[in-house]
Biotite code that builds the C-alpha atoms (Angstrom):
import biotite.structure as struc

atoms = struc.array([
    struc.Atom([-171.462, 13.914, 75.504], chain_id="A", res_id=1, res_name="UNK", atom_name="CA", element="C"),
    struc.Atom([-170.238, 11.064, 73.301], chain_id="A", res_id=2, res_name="UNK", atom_name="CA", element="C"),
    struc.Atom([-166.998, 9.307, 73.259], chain_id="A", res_id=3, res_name="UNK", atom_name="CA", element="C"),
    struc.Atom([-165.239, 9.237, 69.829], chain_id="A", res_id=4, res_name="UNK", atom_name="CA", element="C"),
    struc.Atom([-164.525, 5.745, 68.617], chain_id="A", res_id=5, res_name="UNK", atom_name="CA", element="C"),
    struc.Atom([-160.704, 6.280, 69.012], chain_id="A", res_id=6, res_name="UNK", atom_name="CA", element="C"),
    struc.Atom([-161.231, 6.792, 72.383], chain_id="A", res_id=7, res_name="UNK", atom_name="CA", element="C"),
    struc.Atom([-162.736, 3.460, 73.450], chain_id="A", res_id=8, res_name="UNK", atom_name="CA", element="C"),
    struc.Atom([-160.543, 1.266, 71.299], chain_id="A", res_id=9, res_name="UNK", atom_name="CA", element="C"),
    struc.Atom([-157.181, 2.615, 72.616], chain_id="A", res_id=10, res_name="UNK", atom_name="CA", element="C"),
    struc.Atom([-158.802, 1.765, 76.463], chain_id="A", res_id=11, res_name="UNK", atom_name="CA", element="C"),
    struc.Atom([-159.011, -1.508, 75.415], chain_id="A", res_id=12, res_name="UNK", atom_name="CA", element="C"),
    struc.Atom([-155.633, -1.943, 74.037], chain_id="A", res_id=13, res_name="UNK", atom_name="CA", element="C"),
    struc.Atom([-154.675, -1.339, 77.228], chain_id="A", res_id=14, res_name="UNK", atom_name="CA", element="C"),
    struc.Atom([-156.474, -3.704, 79.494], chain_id="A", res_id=15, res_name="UNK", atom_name="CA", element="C"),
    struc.Atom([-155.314, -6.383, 76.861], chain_id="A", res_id=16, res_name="UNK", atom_name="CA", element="C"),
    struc.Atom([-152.025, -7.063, 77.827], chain_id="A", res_id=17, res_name="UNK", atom_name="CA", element="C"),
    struc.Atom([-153.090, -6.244, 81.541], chain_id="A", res_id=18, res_name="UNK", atom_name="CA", element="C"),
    struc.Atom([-155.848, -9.648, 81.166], chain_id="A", res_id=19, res_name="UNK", atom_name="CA", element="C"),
    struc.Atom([-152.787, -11.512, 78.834], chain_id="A", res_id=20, res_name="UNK", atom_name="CA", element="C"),
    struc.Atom([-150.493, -10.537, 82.059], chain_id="A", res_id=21, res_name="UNK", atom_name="CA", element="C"),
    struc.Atom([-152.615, -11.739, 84.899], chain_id="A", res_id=22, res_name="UNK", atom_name="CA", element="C"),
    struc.Atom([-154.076, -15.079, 83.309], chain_id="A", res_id=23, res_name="UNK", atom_name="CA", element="C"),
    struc.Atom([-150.111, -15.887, 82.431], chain_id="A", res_id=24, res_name="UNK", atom_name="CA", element="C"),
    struc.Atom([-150.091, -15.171, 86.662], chain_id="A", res_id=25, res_name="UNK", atom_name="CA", element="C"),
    struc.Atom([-153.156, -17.148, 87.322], chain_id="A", res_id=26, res_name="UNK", atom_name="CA", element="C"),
    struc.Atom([-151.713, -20.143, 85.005], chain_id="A", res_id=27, res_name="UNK", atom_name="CA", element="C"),
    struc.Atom([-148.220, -20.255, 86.312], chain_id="A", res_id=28, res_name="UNK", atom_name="CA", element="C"),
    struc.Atom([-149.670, -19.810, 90.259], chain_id="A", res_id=29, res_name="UNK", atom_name="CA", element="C"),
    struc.Atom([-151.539, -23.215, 89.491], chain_id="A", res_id=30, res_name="UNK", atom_name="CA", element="C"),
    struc.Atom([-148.838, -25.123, 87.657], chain_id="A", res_id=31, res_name="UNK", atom_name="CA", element="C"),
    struc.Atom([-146.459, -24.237, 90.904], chain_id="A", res_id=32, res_name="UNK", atom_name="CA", element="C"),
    struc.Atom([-149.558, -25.230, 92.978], chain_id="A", res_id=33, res_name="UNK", atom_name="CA", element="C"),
    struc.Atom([-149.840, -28.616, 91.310], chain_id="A", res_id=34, res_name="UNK", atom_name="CA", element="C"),
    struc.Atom([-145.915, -29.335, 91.363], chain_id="A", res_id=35, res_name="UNK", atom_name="CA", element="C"),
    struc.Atom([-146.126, -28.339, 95.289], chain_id="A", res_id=36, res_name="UNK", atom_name="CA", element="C"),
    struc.Atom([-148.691, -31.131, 95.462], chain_id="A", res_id=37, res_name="UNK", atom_name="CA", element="C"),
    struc.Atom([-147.017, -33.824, 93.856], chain_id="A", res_id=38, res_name="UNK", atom_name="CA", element="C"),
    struc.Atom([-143.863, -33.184, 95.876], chain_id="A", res_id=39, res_name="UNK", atom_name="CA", element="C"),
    struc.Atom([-145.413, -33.547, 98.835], chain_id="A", res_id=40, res_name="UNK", atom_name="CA", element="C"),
    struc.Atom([-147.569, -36.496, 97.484], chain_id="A", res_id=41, res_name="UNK", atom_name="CA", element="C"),
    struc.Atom([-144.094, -38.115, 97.360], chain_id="A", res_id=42, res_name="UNK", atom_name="CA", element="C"),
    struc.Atom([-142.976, -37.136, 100.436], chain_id="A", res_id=43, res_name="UNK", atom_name="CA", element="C"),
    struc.Atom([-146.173, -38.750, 102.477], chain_id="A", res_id=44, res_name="UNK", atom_name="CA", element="C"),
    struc.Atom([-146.190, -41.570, 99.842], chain_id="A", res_id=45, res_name="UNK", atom_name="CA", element="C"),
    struc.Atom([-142.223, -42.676, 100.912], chain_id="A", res_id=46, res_name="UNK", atom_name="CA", element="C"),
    struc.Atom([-142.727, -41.814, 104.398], chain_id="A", res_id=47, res_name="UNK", atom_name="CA", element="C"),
    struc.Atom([-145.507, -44.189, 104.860], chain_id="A", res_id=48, res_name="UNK", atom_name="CA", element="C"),
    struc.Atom([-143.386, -47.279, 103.409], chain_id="A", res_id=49, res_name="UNK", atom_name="CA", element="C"),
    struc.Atom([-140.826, -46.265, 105.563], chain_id="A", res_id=50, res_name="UNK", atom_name="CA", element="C"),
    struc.Atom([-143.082, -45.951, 109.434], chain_id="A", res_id=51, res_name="UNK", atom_name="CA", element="C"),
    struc.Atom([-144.731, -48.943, 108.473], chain_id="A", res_id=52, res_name="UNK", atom_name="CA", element="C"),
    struc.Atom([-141.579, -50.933, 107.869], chain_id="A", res_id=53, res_name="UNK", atom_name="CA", element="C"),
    struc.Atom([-140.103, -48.728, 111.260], chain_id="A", res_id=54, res_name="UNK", atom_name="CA", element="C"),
    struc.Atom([-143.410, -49.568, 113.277], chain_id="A", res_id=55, res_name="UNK", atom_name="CA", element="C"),
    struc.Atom([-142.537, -53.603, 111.838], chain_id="A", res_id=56, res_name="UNK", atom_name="CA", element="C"),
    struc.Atom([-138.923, -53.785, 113.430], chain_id="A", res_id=57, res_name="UNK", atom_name="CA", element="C"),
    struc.Atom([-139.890, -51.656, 115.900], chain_id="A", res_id=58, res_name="UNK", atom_name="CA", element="C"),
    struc.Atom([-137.371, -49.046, 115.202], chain_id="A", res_id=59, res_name="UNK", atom_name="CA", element="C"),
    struc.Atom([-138.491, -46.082, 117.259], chain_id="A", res_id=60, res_name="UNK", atom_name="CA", element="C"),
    struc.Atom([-135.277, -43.656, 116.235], chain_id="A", res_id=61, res_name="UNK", atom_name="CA", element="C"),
    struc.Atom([-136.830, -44.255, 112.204], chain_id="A", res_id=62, res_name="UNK", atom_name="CA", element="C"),
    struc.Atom([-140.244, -42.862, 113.629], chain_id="A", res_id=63, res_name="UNK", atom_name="CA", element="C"),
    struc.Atom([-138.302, -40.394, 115.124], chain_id="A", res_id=64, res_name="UNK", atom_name="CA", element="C"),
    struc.Atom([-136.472, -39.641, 112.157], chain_id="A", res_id=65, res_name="UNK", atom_name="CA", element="C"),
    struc.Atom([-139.727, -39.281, 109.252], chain_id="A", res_id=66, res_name="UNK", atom_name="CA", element="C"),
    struc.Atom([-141.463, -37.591, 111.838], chain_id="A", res_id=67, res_name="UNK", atom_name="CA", element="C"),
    struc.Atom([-139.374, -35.040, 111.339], chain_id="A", res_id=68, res_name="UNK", atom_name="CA", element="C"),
    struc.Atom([-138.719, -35.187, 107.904], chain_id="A", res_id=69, res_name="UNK", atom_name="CA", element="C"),
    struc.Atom([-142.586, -34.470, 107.646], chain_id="A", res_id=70, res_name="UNK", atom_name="CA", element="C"),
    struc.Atom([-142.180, -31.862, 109.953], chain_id="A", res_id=71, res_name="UNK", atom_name="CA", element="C"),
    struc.Atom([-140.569, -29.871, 107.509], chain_id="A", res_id=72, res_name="UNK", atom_name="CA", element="C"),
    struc.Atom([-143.600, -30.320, 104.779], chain_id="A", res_id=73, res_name="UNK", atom_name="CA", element="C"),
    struc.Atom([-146.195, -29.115, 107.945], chain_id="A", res_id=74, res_name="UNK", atom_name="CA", element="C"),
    struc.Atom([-144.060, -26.187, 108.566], chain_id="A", res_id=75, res_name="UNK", atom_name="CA", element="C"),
    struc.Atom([-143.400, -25.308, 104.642], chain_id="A", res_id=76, res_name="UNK", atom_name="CA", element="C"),
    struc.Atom([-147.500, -25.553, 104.465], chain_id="A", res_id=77, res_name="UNK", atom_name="CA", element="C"),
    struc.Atom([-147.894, -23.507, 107.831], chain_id="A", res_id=78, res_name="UNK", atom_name="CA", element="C"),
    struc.Atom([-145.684, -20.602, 106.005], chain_id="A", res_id=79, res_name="UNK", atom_name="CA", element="C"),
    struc.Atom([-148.023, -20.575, 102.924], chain_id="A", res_id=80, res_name="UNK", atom_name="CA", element="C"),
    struc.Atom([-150.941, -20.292, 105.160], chain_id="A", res_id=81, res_name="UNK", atom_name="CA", element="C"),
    struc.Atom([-149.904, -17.952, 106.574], chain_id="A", res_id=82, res_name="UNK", atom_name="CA", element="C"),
    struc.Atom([-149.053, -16.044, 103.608], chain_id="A", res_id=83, res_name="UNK", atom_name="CA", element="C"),
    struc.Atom([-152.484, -16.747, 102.653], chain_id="A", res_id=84, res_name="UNK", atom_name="CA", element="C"),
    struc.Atom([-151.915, -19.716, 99.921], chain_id="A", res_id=85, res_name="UNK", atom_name="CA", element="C"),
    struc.Atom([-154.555, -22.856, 100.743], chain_id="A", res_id=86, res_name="UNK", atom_name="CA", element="C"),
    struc.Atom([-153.563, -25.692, 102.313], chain_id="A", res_id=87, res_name="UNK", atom_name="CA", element="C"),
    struc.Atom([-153.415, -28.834, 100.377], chain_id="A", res_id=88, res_name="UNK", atom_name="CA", element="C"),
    struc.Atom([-154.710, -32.189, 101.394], chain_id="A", res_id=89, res_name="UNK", atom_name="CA", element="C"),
    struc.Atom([-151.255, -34.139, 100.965], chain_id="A", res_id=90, res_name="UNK", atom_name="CA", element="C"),
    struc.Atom([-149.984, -31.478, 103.762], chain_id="A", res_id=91, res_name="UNK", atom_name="CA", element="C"),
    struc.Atom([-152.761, -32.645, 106.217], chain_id="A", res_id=92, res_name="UNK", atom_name="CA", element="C"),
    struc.Atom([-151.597, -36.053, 105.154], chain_id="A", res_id=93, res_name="UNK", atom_name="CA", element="C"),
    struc.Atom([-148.507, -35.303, 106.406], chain_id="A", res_id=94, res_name="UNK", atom_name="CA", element="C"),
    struc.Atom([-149.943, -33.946, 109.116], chain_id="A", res_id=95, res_name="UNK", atom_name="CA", element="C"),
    struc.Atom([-151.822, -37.182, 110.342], chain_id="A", res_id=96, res_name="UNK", atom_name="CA", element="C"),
    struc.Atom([-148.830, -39.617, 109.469], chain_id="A", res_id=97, res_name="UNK", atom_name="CA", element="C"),
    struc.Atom([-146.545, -37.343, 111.596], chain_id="A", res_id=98, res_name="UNK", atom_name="CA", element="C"),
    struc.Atom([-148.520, -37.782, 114.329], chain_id="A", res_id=99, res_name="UNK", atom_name="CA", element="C"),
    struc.Atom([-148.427, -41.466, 113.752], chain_id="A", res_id=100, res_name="UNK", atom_name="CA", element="C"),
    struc.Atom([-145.135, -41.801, 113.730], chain_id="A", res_id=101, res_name="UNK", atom_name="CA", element="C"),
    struc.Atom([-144.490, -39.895, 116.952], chain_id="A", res_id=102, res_name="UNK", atom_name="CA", element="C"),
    struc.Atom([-146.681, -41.609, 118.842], chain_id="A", res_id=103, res_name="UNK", atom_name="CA", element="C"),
    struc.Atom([-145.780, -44.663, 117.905], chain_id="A", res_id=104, res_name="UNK", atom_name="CA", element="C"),
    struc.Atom([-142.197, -44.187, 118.368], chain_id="A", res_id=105, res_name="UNK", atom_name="CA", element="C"),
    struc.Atom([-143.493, -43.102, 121.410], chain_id="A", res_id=106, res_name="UNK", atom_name="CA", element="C"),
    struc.Atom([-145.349, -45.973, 122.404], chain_id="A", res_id=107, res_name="UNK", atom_name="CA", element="C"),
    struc.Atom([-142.573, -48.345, 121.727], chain_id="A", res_id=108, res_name="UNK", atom_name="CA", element="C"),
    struc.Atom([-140.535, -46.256, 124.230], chain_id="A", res_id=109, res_name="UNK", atom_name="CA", element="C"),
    struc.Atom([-142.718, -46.667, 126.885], chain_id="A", res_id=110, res_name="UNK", atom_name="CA", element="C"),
    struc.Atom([-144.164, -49.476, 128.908], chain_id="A", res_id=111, res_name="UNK", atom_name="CA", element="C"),
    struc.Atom([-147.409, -50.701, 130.345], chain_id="A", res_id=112, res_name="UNK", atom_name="CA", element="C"),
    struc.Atom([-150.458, -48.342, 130.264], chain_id="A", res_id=113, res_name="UNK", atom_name="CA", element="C"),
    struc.Atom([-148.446, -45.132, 128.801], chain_id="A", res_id=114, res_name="UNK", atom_name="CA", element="C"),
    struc.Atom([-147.715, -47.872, 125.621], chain_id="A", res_id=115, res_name="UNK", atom_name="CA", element="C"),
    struc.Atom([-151.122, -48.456, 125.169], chain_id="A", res_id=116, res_name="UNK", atom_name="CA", element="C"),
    struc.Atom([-152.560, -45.028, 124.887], chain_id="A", res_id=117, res_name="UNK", atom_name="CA", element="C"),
    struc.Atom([-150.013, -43.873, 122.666], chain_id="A", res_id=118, res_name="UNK", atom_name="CA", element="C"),
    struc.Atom([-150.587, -46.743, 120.104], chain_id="A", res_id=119, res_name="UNK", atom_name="CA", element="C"),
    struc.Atom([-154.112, -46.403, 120.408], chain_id="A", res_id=120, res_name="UNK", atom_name="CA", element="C"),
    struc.Atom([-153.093, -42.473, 119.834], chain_id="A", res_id=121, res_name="UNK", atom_name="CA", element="C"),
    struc.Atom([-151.630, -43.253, 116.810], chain_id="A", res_id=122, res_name="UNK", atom_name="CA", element="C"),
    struc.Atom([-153.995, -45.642, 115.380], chain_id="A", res_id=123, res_name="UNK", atom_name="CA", element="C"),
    struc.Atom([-157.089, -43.046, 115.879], chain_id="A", res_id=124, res_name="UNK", atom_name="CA", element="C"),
    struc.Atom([-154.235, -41.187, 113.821], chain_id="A", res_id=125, res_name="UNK", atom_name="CA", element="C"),
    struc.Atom([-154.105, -43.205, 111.064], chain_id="A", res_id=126, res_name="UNK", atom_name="CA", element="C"),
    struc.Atom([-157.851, -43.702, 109.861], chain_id="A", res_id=127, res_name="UNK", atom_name="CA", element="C"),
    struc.Atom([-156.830, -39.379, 109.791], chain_id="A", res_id=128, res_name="UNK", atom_name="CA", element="C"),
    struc.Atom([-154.444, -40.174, 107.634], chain_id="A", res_id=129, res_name="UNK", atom_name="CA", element="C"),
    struc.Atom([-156.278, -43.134, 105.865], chain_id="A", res_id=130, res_name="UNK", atom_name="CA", element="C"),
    struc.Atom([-158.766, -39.980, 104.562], chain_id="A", res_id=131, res_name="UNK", atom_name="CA", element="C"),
    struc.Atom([-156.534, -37.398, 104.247], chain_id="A", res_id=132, res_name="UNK", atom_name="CA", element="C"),
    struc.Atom([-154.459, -39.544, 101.990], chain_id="A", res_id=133, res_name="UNK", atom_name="CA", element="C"),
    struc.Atom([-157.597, -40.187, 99.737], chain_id="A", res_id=134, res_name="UNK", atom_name="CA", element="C"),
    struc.Atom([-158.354, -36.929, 99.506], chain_id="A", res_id=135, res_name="UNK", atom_name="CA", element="C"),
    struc.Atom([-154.458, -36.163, 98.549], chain_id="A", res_id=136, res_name="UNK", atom_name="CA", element="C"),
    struc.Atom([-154.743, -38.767, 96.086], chain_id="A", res_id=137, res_name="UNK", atom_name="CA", element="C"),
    struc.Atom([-157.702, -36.982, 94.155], chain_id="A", res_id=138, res_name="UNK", atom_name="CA", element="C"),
    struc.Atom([-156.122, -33.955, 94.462], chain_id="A", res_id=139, res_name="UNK", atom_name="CA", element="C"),
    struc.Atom([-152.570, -35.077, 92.926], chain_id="A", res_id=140, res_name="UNK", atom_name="CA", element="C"),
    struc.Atom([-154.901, -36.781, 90.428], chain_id="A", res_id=141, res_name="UNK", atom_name="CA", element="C"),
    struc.Atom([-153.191, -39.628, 91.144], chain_id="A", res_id=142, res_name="UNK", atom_name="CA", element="C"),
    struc.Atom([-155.542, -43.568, 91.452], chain_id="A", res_id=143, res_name="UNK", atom_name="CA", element="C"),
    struc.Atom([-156.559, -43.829, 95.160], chain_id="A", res_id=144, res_name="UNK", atom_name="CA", element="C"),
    struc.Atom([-154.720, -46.518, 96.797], chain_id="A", res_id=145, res_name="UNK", atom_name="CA", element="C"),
    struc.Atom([-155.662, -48.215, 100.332], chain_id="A", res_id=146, res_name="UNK", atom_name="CA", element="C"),
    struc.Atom([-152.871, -46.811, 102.596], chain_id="A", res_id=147, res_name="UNK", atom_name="CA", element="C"),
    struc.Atom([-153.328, -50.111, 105.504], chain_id="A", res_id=148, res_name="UNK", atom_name="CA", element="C"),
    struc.Atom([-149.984, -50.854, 105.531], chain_id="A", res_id=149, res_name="UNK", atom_name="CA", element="C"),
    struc.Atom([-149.412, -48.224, 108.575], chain_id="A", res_id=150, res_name="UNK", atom_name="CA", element="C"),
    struc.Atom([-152.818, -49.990, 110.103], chain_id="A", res_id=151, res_name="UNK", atom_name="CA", element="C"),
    struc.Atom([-151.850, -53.611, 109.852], chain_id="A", res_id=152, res_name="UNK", atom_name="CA", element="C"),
    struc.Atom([-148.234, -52.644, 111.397], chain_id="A", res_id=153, res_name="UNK", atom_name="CA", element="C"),
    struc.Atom([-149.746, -50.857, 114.215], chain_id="A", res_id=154, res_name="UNK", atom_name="CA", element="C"),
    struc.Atom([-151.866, -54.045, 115.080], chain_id="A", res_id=155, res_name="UNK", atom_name="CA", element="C"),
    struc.Atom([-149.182, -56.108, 114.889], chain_id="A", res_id=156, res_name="UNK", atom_name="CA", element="C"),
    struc.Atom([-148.117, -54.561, 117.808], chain_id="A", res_id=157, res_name="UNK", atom_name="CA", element="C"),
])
């Protein structure tokens, strides 16, 4: 049995504006993508100023303080997971320097042997945070940068 030409060409009509539909999807999905990236590039990029310079007067409630504030980006990046969206390398950034920032505002609470093993804690943390950042960087297409400042702080203790 054969198909008449008419046939065929009015099937694809049809998935035409179906393809034109979902690569509009696929394109718009990746620009928001990209845009998530950068904002949270930002985010880690001005909380890491900020817990070095905290870490440097030893300002524990500023720890405090951008720990949470990156707490919000780990949750927002939780929710896409679970919603099935990947996981970027900026939010495991944010992940690591979060942790720094706890534990050293942790550490500067404390005294004596509990001090230690939280700044030690958070400076296992930051070489984390050292490669998630470079990773983060390539991702946000951005030039790679050498993210010590956090380091050099936390020895200075």
């Amino acid at each position: 049995m054969r198909l008449s030409k008419r046939r065929f060409t009015v099937m694809g009509l049809a998935f035409g504006p179906a393809a034109f539909t979902l690569a509009l999807c696929v394109a718009s999905a990746s620009a928001q993508e990209a845009g998530q990236i950068e904002a949270v590039y930002r985010k880690v990029n001005a909380a890491e100023a900020s817990i070095a310079k905290a870490i440097g007067a030893g300002d524990s409630r500023q720890l405090s303080r951008t720990g949470s504030e990156l707490g919000r980006v780990i949750e927002a990046a939780l929710k896409r997971r679970e919603e099935g969206q990947a996981v970027s390398s900026c939010d495991m950034a944010a992940h690591s320097l979060a942790y720094v920032a706890v534990s050293a505002a942790d550490g500067l609470a404390n005294k004596g042997e509990a001090r230690k093993v939280l700044i030690e804690d958070a400076r296992a943390a930051v070489s984390d945070f050292q490669k998630d950042m470079a990773a983060c960087e390539k991702q946000a297409g951005k030039k790679t940068g050498s993210h010590t400042s956090v380091e050099k702080a936390l020895r200075a203790l």
